[in-house]
C-alpha positions, 0 to 999 in steps of 0.5 A: 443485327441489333447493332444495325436496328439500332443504327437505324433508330438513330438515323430516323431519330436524327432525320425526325428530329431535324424536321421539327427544327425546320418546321419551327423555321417555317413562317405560316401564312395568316388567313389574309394572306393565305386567301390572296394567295389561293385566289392568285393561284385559282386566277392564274390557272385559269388564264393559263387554262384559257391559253392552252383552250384557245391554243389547242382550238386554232392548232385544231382549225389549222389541221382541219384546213391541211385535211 
């Protein structure tokens, strides 16, 4: 049984250890660009939300004709 807790120490050491090395990889956006971003994201959410909106309109209007 300890054989098998300490097995599995070692996997999550491993496991945590290759994390830290990959996050240490990672390359962060500074403030500028972190706002540009959030901006595009919050802009193209709504465009994508005024599509679905006048879609779901016009497929409603459509339905109502056929009723």
């Amino acid at each position: 049984m300890a054989a098998q807790t300490d097995a599995k120490k070692g996997k999550m050491s491993t496991y945590f250890k290759g994390v830290k090395s990959e996050m240490k990889k990672v390359i962060w956006p500074n403030k500028k660009e972190l706002i540009n971003y959030t901006g595009v994201v919050i802009l193209i959410s709504g465009i994508i939300s005024l599509i679905v909106y006048l879609l779901d309109i016009g497929i409603h209007r459509l339905l109502a004709l056929f009723i």
